[in-house]
BAGUPA-543062 format. One record per atom (N, C-alpha, C): residue number from 1; residue in three letters; atom name; x, y, z. Coordinates in nm, 2 decimals. Layout:
# BAGUPA-543062
    k    r   a    east   north      up
  NUM  ALA  CA       X       Y       Z
...
# end
This chain:
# BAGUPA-543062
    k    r   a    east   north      up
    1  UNK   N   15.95    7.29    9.37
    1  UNK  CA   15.80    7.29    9.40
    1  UNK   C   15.74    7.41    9.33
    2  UNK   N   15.61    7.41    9.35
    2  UNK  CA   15.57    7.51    9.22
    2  UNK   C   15.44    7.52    9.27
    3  UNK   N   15.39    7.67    9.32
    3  UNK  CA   15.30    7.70    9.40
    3  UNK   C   15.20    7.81    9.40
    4  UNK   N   15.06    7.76    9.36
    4  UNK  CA   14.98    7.89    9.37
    4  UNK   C   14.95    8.00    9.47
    5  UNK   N   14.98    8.14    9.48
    5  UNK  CA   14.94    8.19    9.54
    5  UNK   C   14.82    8.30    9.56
    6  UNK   N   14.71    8.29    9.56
    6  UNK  CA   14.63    8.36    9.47
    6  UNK   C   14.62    8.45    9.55
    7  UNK   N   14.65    8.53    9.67
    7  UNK  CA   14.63    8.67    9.74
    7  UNK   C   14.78    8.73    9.71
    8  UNK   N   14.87    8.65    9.62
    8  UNK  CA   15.00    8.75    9.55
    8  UNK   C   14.96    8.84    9.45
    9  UNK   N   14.96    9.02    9.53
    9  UNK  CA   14.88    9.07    9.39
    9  UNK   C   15.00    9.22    9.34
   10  UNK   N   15.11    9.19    9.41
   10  UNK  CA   15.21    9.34    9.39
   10  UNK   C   15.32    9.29    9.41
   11  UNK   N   15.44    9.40    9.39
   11  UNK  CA   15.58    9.33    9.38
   11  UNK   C   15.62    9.32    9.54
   12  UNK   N   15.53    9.44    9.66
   12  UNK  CA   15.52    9.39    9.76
   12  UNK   C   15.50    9.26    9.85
   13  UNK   N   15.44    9.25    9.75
   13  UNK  CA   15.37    9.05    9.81
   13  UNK   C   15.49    9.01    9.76
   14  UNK   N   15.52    8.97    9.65
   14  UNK  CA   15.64    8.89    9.62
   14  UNK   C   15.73    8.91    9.68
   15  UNK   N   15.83    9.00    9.75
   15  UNK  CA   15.92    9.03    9.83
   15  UNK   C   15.85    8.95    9.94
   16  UNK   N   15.79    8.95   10.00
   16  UNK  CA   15.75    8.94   10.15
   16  UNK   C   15.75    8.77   10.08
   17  UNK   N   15.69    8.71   10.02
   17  UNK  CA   15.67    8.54    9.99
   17  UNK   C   15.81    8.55   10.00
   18  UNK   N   15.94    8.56    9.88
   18  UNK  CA   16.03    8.57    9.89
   18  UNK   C   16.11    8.59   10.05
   19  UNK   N   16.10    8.65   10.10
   19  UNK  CA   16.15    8.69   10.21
   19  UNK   C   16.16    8.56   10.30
   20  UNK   N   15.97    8.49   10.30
   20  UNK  CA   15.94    8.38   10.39
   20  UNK   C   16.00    8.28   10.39
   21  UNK   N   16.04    8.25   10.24
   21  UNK  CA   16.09    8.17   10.18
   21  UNK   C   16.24    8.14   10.21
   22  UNK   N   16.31    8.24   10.19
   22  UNK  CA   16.44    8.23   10.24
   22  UNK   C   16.50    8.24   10.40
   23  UNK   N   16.37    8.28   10.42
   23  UNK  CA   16.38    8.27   10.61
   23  UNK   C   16.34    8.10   10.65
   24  UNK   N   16.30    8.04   10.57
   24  UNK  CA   16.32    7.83   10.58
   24  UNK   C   16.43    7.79   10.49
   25  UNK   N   16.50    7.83   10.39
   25  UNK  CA   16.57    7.80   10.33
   25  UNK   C   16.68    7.94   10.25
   26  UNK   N   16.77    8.00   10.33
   26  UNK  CA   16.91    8.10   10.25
   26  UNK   C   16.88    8.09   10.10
   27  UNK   N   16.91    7.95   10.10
   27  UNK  CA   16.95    7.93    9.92
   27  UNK   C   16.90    7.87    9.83
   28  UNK   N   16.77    7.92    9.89
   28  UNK  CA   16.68    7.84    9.81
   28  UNK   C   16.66    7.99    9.66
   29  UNK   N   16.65    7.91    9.56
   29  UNK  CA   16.61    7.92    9.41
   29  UNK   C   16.43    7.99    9.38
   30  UNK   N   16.43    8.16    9.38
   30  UNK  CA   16.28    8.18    9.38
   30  UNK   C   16.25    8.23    9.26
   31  UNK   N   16.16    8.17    9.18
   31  UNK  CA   16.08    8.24    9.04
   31  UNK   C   15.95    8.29    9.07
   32  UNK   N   15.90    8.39    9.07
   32  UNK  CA   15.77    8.42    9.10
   32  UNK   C   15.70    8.48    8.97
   33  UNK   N   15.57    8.45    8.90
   33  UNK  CA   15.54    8.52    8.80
   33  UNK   C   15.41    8.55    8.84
   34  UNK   N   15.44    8.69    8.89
   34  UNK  CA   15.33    8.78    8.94
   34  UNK   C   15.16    8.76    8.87
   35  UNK   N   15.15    8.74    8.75
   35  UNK  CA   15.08    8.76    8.66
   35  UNK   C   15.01    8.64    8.68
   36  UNK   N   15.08    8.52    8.70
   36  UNK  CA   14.99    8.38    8.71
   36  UNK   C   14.94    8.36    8.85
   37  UNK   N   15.03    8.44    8.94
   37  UNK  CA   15.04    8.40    9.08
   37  UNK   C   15.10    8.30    9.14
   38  UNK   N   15.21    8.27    9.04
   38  UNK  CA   15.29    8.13    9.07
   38  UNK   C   15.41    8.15    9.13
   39  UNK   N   15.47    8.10    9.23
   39  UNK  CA   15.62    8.07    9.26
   39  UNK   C   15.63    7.95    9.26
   40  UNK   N   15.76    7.90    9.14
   40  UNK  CA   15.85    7.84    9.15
   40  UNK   C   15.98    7.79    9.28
   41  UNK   N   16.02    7.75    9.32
   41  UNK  CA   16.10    7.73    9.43
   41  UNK   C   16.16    7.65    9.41
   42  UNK   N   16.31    7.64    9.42
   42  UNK  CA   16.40    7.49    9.47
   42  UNK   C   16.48    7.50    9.54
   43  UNK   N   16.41    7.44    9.62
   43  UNK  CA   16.51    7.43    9.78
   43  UNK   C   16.50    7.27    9.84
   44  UNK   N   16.59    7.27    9.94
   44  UNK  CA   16.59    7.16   10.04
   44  UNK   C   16.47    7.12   10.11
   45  UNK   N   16.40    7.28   10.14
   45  UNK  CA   16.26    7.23   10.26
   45  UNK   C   16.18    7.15   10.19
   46  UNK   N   16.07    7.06   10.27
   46  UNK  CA   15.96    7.04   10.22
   46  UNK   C   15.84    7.13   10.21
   47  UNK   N   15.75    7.10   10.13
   47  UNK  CA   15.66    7.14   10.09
   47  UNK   C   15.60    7.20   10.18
   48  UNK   N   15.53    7.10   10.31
   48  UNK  CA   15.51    7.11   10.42
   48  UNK   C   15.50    7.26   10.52
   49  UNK   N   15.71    7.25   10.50
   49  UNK  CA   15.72    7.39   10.58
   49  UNK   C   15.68    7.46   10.49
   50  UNK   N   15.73    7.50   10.35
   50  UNK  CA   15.68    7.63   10.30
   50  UNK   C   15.53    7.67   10.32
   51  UNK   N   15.45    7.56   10.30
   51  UNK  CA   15.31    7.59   10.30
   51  UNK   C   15.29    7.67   10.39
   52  UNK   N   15.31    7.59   10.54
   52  UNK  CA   15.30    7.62   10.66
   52  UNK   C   15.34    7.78   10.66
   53  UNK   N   15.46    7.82   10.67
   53  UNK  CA   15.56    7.93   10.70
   53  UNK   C   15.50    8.07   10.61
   54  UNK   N   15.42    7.98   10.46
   54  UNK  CA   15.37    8.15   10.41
   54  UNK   C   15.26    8.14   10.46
   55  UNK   N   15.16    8.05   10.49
   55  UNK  CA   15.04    8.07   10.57
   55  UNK   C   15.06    8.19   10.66
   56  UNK   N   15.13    8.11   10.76
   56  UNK  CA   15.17    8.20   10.88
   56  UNK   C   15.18    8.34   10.84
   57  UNK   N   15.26    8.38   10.75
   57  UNK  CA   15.26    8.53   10.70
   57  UNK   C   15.17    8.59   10.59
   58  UNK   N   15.05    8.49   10.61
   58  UNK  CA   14.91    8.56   10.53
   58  UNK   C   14.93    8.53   10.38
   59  UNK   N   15.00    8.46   10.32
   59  UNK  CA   15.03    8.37   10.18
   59  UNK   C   14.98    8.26   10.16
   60  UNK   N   14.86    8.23   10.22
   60  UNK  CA   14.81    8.11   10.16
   60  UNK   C   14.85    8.02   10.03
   61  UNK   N   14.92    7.87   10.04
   61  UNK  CA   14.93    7.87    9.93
   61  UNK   C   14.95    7.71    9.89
   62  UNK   N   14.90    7.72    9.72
   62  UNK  CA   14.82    7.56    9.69
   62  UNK   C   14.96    7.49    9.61
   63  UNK   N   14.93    7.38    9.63
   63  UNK  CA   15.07    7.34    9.57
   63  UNK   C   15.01    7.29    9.42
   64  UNK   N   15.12    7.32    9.33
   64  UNK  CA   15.06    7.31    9.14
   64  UNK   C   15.06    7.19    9.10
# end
């Protein structure tokens, strides 16, 4: 899945998405390109949760 995040603005943010991310899914697959504000992802979860789970941790985020 492949997802806008537009309040990702530092390598801080991206650890912390990263972080949320793997806290729904261990082994899940993360590309983040700071610069677009995009993460890449492939994992098992749905969309759903991720949405949900970075919300929750102030990551608002649009699916691409």
């Amino acid at each position: 899945m492949k997802l806008l995040i537009v309040n990702m603005n530092c390598g801080g943010c991206a650890r912390g998405v990263t972080a949320t991310i793997h806290d729904i899914d261990p082994n899940a697959k993360v590309d983040i390109d700071l610069a677009a504000k995009v993460v890449n992802i492939t994992t098992i979860a749905n969309v759903e949760q991720m949405t949900a789970a970075l919300e929750k941790d102030g990551f608002p985020a649009q699916v691409q």
